[in-house]
C-alpha positions, 0 to 999 in steps of 0.5 A, a space after each residue: 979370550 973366553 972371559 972377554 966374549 962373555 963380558 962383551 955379551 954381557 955389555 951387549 944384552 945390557 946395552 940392547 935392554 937399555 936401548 928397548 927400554 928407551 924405545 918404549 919410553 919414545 913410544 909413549 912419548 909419541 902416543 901422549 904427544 899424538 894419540 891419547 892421554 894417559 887416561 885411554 884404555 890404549 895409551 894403557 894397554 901398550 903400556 903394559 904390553 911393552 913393559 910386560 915385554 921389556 920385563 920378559 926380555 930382561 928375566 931371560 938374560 938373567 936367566 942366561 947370567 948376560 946380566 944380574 938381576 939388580 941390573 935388570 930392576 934398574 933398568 925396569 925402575 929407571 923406565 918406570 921413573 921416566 914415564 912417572 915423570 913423562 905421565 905427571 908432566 902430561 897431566 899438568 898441560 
């Protein structure tokens, strides 16, 4: 019983990181759509911020063992990978 509740914690802290991650991503998407190139010194400033953010989150269920810290890099480099992509298609409009 013990063991099921700590993988369901588990798949839960990796689902909510994952879903935050894909927030931010929707965020910037917006913010390029809407507000600012990537070039701003806003468009850059919440970038940070929400990845600084998402980083902190993730290091902490490390810490707590909800997740390994290779999973928290894959979500990190993942994010990273799309907003590469989102900030390249940009730049080519």
């Amino acid at each position: 019983m013990a063991s099921e509740m700590i993988i369901d914690h588990k798949e839960k802290a990796n689902a909510l990181l994952k879903a935050d991650a894909a927030k931010i991503l929707k965020l910037i998407k917006v913010q390029m759509d809407n507000l600012t190139m990537p070039q701003c010194p806003l468009y850059e400033e919440v970038l940070d911020t929400q990845m600084f953010g998402l980083s902190r989150e993730i290091d902490f269920a490390v810490r707590l063992g909800l997740i390994e810290e290779t999973e928290g890099k894959a979500i990190l480099e993942e994010l990273e990978r799309e907003l590469s992509m989102l900030h390249e298609a940009s730049v080519k409009k």
